[in-house]
N, C-alpha and C positions, 0 to 999 in steps of 0.2 A: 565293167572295165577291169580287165585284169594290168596291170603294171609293171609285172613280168615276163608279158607277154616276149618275146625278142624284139622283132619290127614289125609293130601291130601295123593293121589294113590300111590305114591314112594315112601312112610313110610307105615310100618305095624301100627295095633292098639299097639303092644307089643313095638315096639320101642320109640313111642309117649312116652308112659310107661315109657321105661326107660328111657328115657330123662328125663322125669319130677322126675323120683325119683333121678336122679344124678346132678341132679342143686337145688333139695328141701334140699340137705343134707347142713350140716354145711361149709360155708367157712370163710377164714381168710385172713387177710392182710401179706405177711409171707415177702419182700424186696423189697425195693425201690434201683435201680442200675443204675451205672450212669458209671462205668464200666466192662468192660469183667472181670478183674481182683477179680470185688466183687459178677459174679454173685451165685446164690447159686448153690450149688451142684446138678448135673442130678438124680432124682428120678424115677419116674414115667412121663406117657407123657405128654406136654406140649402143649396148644393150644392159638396160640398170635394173638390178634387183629392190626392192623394196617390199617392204612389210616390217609388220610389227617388232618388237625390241624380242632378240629370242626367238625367232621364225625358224632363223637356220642359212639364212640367205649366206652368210661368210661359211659354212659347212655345205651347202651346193655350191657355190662358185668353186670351190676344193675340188668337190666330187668331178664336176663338168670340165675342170681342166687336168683332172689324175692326178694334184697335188696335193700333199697331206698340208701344206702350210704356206699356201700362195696367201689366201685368205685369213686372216686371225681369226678364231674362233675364239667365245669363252662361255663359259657356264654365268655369267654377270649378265643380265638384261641391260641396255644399252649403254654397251660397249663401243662399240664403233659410234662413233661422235664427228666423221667427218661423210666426204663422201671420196671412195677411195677407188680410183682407176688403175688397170691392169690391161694390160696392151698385150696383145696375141697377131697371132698369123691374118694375112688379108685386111692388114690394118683395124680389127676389130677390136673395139673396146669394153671389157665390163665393168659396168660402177656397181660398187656394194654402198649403197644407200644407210642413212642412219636408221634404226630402227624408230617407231614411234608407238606410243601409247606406256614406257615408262623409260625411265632414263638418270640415270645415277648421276643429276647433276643440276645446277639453279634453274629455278624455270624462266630467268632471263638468256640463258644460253639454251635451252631447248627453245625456247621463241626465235630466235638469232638462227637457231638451224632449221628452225620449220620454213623462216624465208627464206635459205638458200635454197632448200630442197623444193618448195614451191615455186621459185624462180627458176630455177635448172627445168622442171618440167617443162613450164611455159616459154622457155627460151631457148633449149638446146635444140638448132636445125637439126644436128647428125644423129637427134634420137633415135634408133628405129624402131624402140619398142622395150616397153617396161613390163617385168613379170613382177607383178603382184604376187607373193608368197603367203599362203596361207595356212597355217597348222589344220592338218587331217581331222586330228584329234578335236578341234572346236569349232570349226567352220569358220564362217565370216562374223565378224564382230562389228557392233555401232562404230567404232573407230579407225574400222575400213574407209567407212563411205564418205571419209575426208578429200582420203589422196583420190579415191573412186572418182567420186566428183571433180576433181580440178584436171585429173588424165581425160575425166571427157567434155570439161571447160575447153581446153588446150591440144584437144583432137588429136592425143596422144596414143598409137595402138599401145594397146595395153592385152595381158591376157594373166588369168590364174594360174598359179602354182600351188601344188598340195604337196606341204610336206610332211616329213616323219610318217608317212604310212605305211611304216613298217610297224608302228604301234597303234595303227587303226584295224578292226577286224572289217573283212569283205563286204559285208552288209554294212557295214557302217561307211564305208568307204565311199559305196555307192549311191548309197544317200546325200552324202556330200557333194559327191559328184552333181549329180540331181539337181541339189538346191542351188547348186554356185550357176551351172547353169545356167538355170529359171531366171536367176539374177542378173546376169549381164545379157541373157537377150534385152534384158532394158535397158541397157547402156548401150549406144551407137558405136562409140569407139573402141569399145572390149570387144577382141576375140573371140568367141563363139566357145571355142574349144577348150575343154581345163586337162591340163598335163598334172598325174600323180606320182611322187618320185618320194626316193627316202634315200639320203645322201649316207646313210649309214651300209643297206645293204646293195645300192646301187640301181633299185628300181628306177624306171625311167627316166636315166640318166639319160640313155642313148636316144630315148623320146625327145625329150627336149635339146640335146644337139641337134637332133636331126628338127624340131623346128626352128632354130637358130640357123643352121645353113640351109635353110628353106627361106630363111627370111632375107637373108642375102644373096640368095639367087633370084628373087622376087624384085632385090634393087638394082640389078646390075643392067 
């Protein structure tokens, strides 16, 4: 799998397309939720990032809408502490999810977030799909196969994301690819497909819109 390909075989030119015009349009910061009881009303469908504390998910949601600071980034492992919605074009929405597996704060309030975010998965009708984010650099970790598992408790489509691989070499990359694979053909509810991107040099970014306006042309 090359990542730079332009609009690799499994994307049309028209979908690239629309991808890039549904991530060019205007987005906003619209709740910051810390619980079920505050999140905002189901609109239109929603698309949440999650993975690990430090993945990157707040530097791709950046990338994927052209803004250098829609998203908070920070060099701190879990930072984001809520789950934090952004409202764009065609009523879509993306959540940056908390990260998990460490977290700069009591382990009675990372408990406190593990159920909202486990609650949100198993309850939000307008989901239409969570991209699991994965560092290139280490592949899948024991601490995946938490959320793994309850995305396919709760018959959530799910699919991989590889980030930072622009600090992966080729071979290595590929390998990963390989492996993440092998792994969710045993999972029914995951994706088949694992999308490689690096929100730094812009590797398939355009990949991933274009599954994202693939995915809402799938619901309409």
């Amino acid at each position: 799998m090359n990542p730079t390909t332009p609009w690799p075989s499994d994307f049309t030119r028209a979908e690239i397309d629309a991808g890039r015009r549904l991530f060019t349009g205007e987005w906003n910061f619209l709740a910051a939720v810390s619980s079920l009881n505050a999140l905002p009303a189901p609109s239109g469908p929603e698309v949440a990032f999650a993975g690990r504390s430090n993945v990157g998910k707040s530097s791709l949601i950046n990338a994927l809408t052209g803004r250098r600071a829609l998203a908070r980034t920070s060099s701190t492992p879990g930072r984001t502490q809520e789950l934090i919605f952004f409202g764009g074009p065609h009523q879509l929405t993306l959540v940056d999810m908390p990260g998990y597996g460490y977290a700069a704060a009591a382990k009675s309030k990372v408990a406190a977030w593990s159920r909202t975010v486990d609650s949100y998965l198993r309850s939000r009708a307008n989901l239409a799909r969570v991209y699991l984010l994965v560092d290139a650099r280490h592949g899948l970790k024991p601490g995946d196969d938490a959320i793994l598992d309850t995305l396919g408790e709760a018959a959530v489509s799910h699919e991989i994301v590889l980030t930072k691989c622009d600090q992966t070499g080729g071979d290595l990359l590929a390998v990963r690819v390989a492996e993440i694979t092998a792994a969710m053909q045993k999972r029914p509810a995951a994706f088949p497909d694992v999308i490689a991107t690096s929100a730094r040099s812009c590797a398939g970014i355009e990949r991933l819109r274009a599954a994202v306006a693939r995915l809402l042309a799938e619901r309409l």
